[in-house]
C-alpha positions in Angstrom: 39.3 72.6 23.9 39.3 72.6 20.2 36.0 74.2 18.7 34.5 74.2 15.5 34.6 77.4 13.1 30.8 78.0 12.7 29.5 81.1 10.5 25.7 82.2 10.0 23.9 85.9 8.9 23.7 87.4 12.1 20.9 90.1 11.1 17.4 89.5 9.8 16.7 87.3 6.5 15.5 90.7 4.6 16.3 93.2 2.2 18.5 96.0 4.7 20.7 98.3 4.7 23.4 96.3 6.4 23.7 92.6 6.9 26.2 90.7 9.2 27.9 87.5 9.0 29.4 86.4 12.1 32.4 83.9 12.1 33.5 82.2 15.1 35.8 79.5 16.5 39.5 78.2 16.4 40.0 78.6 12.7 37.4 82.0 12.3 40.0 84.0 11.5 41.9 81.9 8.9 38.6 81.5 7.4 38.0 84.9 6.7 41.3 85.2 5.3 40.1 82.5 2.6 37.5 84.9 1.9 38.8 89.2 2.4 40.9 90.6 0.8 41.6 94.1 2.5 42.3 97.2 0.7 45.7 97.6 3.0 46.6 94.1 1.8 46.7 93.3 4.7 45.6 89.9 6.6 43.1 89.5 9.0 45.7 87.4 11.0 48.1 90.2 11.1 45.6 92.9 12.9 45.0 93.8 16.1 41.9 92.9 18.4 38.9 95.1 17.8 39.5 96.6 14.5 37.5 97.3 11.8 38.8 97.0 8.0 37.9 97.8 5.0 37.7 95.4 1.9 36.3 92.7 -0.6 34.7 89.2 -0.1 35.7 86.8 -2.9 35.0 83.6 -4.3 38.1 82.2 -5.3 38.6 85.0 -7.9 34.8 86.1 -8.1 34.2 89.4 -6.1 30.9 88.9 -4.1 30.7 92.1 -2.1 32.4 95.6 -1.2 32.4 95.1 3.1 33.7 96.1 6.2 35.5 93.2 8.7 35.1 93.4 12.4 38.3 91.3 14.0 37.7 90.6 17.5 40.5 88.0 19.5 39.6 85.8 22.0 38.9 85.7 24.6 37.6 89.0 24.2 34.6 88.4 21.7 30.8 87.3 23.1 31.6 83.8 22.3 35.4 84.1 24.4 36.7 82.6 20.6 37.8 84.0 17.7 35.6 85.9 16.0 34.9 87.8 13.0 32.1 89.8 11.5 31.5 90.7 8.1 29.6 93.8 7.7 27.9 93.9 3.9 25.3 94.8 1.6 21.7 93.9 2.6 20.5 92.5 0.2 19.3 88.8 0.8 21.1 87.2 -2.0 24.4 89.0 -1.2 24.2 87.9 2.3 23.6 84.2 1.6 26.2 84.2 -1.0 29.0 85.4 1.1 27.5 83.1 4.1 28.2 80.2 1.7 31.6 81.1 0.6 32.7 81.0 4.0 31.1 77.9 4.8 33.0 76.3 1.4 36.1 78.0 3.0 36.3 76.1 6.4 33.2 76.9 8.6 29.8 74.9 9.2 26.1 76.4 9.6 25.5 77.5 13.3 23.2 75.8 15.0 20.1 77.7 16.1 21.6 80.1 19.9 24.8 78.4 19.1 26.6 81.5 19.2 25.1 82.4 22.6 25.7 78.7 23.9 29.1 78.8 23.1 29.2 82.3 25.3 27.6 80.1 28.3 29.8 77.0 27.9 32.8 79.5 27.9 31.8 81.0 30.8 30.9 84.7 29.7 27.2 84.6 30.5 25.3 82.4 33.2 22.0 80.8 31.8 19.6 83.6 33.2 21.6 86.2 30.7 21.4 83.5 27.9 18.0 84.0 28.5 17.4 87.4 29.3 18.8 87.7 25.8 15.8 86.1 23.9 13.6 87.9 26.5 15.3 90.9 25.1 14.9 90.3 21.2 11.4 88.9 21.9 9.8 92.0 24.5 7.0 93.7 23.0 7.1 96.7 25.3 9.3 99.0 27.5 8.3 97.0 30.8 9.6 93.9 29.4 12.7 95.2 27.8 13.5 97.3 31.3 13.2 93.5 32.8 15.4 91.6 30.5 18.1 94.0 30.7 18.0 93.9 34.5 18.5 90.0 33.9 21.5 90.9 31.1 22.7 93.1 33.5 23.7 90.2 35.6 21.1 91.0 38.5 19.2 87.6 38.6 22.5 85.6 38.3 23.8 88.0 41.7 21.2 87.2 43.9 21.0 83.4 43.3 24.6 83.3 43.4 24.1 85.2 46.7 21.4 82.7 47.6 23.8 79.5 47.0 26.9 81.1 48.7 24.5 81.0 51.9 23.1 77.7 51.5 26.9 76.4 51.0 28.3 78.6 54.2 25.5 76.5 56.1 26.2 72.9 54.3 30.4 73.7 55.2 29.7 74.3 58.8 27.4 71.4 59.3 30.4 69.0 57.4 32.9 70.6 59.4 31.3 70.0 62.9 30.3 67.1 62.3 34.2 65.7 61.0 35.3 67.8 64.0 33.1 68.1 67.0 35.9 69.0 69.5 37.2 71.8 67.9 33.7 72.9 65.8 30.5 73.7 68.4 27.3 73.2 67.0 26.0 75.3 69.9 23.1 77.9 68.9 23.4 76.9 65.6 19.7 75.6 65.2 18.8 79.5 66.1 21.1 80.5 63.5 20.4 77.8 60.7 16.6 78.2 61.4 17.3 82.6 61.0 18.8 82.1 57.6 16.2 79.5 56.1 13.4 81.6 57.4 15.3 84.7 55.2 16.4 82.4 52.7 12.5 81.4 52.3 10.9 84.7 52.1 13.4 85.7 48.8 12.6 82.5 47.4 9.1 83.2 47.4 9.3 86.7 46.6 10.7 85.5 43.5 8.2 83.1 43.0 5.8 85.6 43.6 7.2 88.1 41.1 6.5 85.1 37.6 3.3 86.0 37.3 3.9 89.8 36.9 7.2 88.5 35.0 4.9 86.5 32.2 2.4 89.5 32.2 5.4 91.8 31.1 7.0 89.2 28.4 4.0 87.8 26.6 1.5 90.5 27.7 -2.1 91.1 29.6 -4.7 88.4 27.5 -7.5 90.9 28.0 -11.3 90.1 26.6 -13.9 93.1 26.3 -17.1 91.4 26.8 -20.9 92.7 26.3 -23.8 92.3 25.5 -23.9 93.3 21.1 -23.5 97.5 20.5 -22.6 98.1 23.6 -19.1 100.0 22.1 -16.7 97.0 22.8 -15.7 97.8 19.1 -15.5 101.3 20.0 -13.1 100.7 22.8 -10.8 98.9 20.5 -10.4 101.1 17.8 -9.7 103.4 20.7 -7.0 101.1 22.4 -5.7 100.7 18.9 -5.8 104.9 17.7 -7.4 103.1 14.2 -10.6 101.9 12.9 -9.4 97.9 13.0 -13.0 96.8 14.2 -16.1 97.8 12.6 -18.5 99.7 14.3 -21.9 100.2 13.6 -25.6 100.4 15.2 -26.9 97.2 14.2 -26.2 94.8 17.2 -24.1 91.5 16.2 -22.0 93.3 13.7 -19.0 91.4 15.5 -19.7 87.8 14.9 -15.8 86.2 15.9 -13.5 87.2 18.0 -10.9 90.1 16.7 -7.2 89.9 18.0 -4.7 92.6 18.5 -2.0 93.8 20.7 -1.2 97.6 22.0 1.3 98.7 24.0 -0.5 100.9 26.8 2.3 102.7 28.9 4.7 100.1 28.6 2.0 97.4 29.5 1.4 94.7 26.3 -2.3 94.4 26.0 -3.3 90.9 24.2 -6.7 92.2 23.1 -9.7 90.1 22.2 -12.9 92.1 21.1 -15.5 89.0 21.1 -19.2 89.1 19.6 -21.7 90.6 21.7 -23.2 88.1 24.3 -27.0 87.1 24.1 -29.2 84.6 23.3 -29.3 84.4 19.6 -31.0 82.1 16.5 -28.3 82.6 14.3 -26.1 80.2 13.8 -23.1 82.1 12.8 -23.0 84.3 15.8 -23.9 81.3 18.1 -20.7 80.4 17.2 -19.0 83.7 18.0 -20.8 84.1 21.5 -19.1 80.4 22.7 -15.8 81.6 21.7 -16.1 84.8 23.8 -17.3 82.6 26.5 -14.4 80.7 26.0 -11.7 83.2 25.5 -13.1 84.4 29.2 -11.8 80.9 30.5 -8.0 82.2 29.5 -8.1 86.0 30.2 -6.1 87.9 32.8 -8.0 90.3 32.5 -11.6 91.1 31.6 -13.2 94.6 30.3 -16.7 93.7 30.8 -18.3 97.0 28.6 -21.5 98.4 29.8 -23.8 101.0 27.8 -24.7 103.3 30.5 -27.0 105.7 28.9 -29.7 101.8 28.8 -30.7 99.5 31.5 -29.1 96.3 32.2 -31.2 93.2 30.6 -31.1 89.3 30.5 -27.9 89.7 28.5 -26.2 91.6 31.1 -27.4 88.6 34.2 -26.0 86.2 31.6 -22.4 87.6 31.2 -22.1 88.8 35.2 -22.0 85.4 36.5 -19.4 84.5 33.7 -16.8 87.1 35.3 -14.2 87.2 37.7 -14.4 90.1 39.6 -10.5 90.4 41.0 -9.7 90.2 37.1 -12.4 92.7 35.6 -13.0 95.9 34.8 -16.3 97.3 34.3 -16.4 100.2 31.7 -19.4 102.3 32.0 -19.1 103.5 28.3 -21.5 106.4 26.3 -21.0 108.1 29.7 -21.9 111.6 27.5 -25.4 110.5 27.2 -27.6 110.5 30.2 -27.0 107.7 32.2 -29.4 105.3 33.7 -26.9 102.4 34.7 -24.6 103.4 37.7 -21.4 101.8 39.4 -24.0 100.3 42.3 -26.1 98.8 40.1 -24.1 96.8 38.3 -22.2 95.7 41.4 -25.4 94.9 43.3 -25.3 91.4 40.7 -21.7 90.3 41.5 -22.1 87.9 44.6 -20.4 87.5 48.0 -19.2 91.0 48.4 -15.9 90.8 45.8 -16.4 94.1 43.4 -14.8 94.5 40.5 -13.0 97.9 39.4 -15.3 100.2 37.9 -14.7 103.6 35.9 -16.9 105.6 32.7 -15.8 106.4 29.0 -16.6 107.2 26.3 -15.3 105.3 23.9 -16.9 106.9 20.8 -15.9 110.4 21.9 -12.1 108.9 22.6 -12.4 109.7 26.1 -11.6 107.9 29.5 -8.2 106.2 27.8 -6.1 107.2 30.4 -7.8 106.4 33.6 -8.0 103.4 32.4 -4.5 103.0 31.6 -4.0 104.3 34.9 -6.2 101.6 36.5 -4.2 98.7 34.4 -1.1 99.5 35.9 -2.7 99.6 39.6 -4.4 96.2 38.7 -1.2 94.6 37.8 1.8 96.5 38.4 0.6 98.4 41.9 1.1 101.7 40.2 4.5 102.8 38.1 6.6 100.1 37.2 10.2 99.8 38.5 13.0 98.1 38.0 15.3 99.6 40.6 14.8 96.9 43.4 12.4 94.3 42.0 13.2 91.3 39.4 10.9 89.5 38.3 11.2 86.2 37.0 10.6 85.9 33.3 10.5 81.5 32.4 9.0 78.7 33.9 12.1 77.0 34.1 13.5 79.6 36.5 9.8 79.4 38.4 10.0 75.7 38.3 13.7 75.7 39.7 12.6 78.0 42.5 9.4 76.0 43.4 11.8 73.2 44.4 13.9 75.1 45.7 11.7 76.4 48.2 10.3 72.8 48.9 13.8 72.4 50.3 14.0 75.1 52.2 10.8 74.1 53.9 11.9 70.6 54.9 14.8 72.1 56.5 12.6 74.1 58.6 10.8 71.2 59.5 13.2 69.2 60.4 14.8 71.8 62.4 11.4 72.1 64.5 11.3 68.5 64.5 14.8 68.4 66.1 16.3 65.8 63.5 20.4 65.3 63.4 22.1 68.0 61.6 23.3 65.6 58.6 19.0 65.7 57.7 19.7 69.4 57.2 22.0 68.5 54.9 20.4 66.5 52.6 18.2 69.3 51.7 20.6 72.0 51.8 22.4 70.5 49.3 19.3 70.0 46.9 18.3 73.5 47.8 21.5 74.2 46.0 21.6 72.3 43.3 18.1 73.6 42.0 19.5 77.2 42.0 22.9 76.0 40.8 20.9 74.9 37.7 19.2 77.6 37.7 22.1 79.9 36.4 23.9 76.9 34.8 26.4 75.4 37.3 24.7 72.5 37.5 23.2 71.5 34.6 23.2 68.7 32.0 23.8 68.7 28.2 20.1 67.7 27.0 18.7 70.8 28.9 21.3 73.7 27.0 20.8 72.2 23.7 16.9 72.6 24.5 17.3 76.0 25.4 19.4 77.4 23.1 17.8 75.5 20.4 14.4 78.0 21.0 17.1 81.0 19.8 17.4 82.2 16.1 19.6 81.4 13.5 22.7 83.6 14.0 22.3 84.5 17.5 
C-alpha cells in the first residue's frame, strides 16, 4: 500500500542543542535527496540501512544548516517505511526552516501520533505499546515510567493475546463438535469450559483491579492537607516541596485559596492541595477559600488531615472530622516537639462506626517525620515497595472499559453454563469476550477509534 511522505520536528519546539526532523513514507528518501547534499557526494538512495552521514540541508541553492542524516530502510524503521532523520542545529528557526524545505520538496505536515499510527497500522506495535508510549513521555515519576515500559515491553499485549488464544481454543472446540458430533465428544467439557472461565475471570479482574493503582501512578495521588488555620498544613508543604512555596506564619488564615503543587515522593506523584484553614469565619475572602477546601475534599484520593498536637481539638476540628474519609486519610499529629496534649486516641474517638484512619507525628517545622510518612503512602497505596516484576497495571480507561466488558462476558458464560443452556449460547459470548480484548490491543478495531487516539499524541511523534 502506497503511503504518503510525511515530515515533522521530531524534538521539542525550543531553543536545543539538537533538533530532529523525521521523514517518513514511500518517497522519504528521495525527499531528502531534494534536500542533502553529503560531504561524500554521495546520495541518500545509494547508502546502506542504518547509517549516519554527514552534510548540508539546502534550499535550492541556499545552505540552511550544517547536519547529520540518519537513513533507516524499511521495514526496519519504527514506522516499517522509509525513513529518514535529519539531525541539526537547535535553534527554533533553523528547525522550522529545514522542516519547510522538505515539505516544499515532496512531503506533507504529520498529523498529530502519525508517526506512531503508521507503526500500529504496519504492524510493529499493538495499541497498548502505542499507548504505553504517551504514558511514557507523559509519566511524572519512576513508578509510572517503570509501568509504561513494562507496557512498551510488550507485557500487556502478551497476556491478552494469551487471554484470546484461550477464549478462541474454547470457541474452535465448541464449532467443531458441534459441525461434527460423531467424531468430536463434548463429554466433560462443561467441567473444562466452566475451569477456564472461572481462571479466565479472576485475570480479568485482576486487571481491572490493578486501574485504579494504574491512574494513581500516571496522573498522581490528588492529596488535600486539611486543618483547622496554623495548624502547619503550610509547613508540611514547604516540607513535601524542600522550598518555602507557601507562606507560613502565626497569624491564622494566612492561607486564604487553595495552593497546588506536585512532588515526587519515592517514585509516588503527589498532586498536592494545601487549602485555607477550616473554621467558621466573617470574612468574606476566606469564606471563599474554606468552601474550596471543602470541595477539593470531594475529589481527593487522599486526605492529610493536619492536627497541632501541642493544643486541644475545638469546634473546628468536629467540623472538619465528619468531612473525612477515614480509608483515604492520614492524620498528622504535627509540632509533635512541643508537649503534646492531643493524642492518636483522641482524635480517633470522633471518627464513627469503628473505621480509623492512619495516624503518625511530625514535625513539620523542624523537617522531621518525612519519611515515615513516605513510608505510610506507599503502604496506603502501593502495599509497600512497588514492583513491576509480576504485576501490570492498567494505565487508560479505554483498556478498563474494554476489560469491564470483557468480564461481563465471561460471567454470562458462567451462567449459562450453571444454567445448562446449549453450547452454541457459550458461544455467543465467547466470541464477544474476544472481540473486546481483540480491540483492546488493536485487532479489532475501527478507523474513528485510532485517529482519536493517536490524535491525543504530539506533533512529531
Amino acid at each position: 500500500m502506497k503511503t504518503d511522505t510525511i515530515a515533522a520536528i521530531a524534538t521539542a519546539l525550543s531553543p536545543s542543542g539538537i533538533g530532529i526532523i523525521r521523514i517518513s513514507g514511500d518517497e522519504a528518501i528521495e525527499t531528502a535527496d531534494r534536500i542533502f547534499r553529503s560531504k561524500s557526494g554521495k546520495k541518500i538512495a545509494e547508502v546502506k540501512s542504518h547509517t549516519v552521514h554527514y552534510g548540508f540541508i539546502y534550499d535550492g541553492d541556499e545552505m540552511i544548516d550544517e547536519v547529520m542524516a540518519v537513513v533507516m530502510k524499511a521495514p526496519h524503521s519504527f514506522t516499517r517505511e522509509n525513513t529518514v532523520e535529519i539531525d541539526c542545529h537547535g535553534g527554533v528557526y533553523v528547525m522550522n526552516k529545514i522542516l519547510q524545505t522538505a515539505l516544499k520538496n515532496g512531503a506533507r505536515m504529520a498529523e498529530p501520533g502519525e508517526f506512531t499510527k503508521r507503526a500500529f497500522m504496519n504492524g510493529r506495535i499493538d495499541l497498548t505499546k502505542a499507548e504505553a508510549i504517551m504514558d511514557l513521555i507523559q509519566s511524572k515519576n519512576e513508578a509510572a515510567r517503570k509501568n509504561s515500559l513494562s507496557h512498551l515491553k510488550g507485557d500487556m499485549y502478551q497476556k491478552i493475546k494469551k487471554l484470546r488464544e484461550d477464549i478462541l481454543y474454547e470457541i474452535a472446540f465448541i464449532e467443531s463438535a458441534l459441525d461434527d458430533p460423531e467424531h468430536i465428544s463434548l463429554d466433560g467439557f462443561h467441567e473444562r469450559l466452566e475451569n477456564k472461565t472461572t481462571e479466565i475471570i479472576s485475570v480479568v479482574k485482576r486487571l481491572i483491579n490493578s486501574a485504579e493503582n494504574g491512574r494513581i501512578l500516571k496522573e498522581g495521588i490528588n492529596t488535600v492537607i486539611v486543618g483547622k488555620p496554623n495548624v502547619g498544613k503550610s509547613s508540611f508543604l514547604n516540607l513535601l516541596l524542600d522550598e518555602e512555596r507557601a507562606i507560613v506564619t502565626d497569624i491564622a488564615g494566612t492561607t486564604r485559596d487553595t495552593l497546588e503543587e506536585s512532588v515526587s515522593l519515592d517514585g509516588i506523584t503527589l498532586n498536592l492541595i494545601d487549602t485555607a484553614g477550616i473554621r467558621n469565619t466573617d470574612d468574606p475572602v476566606e469564606q471563599i477559600g474554606v468552601n474550596k477546601a471543602k470541595k477539593s475534599l470531594e475529589e481527593a484520593d487522599l486526605m492529610i488531615y493536619m492536627v497541632d498536637s501541642s493544643i486541644p481539638l475545638d469546634e473546628s476540628d468536629l467540623e472538619i472530622i465528619p468531612l473525612l474519609d477515614p480509608f483515604k486519610t492520614i492524620v498528622l499529629l504535627n509540632k509533635s516537639d512541643l508537649t503534646p496534649v492531643v493524642t492518636k486516641e483522641m482524635v480517633e474517638q470522633y471518627f464513627k462506626d469503628g473505621i480509623l484512619p492512619q495516624c503518625i507525628t511530625i514535625a513539620a517545622g523542624k523537617k522531621e517525620g518525612l519519611e515515615r510518612f513516605s513510608g505510610l503512602i506507599k503502604e496506603k497505596f502501593f502495599a509497600g515497595e512497588i514492583s513491576f516484576d509480576e504485576e501490570i497495571m492498567i494505565s487508560n480507561m479505554r483498556q478498563k472499559d474494554l476489560l469491564v466488558q470483557t468480564l461481563s462476558h465471561m460471567e454470562m458464560v458462567k451462567r449459562s453454563l450453571e444454567d445448562d443452556m446449549p453450547e452454541d449460547f457459550y458461544s455467543i459470548d465467547l466470541m464477544a469476550a474476544y472481540a473486546s480484548l481483540g480491540e483492546m490491543i488493536g485487532e479489532e478495531v475501527g478507523e474513528d477509534l485510532v485517529n482519536e487516539i493517536f490524535s491525543k499524541f504530539c506533533m512529531g511523534k
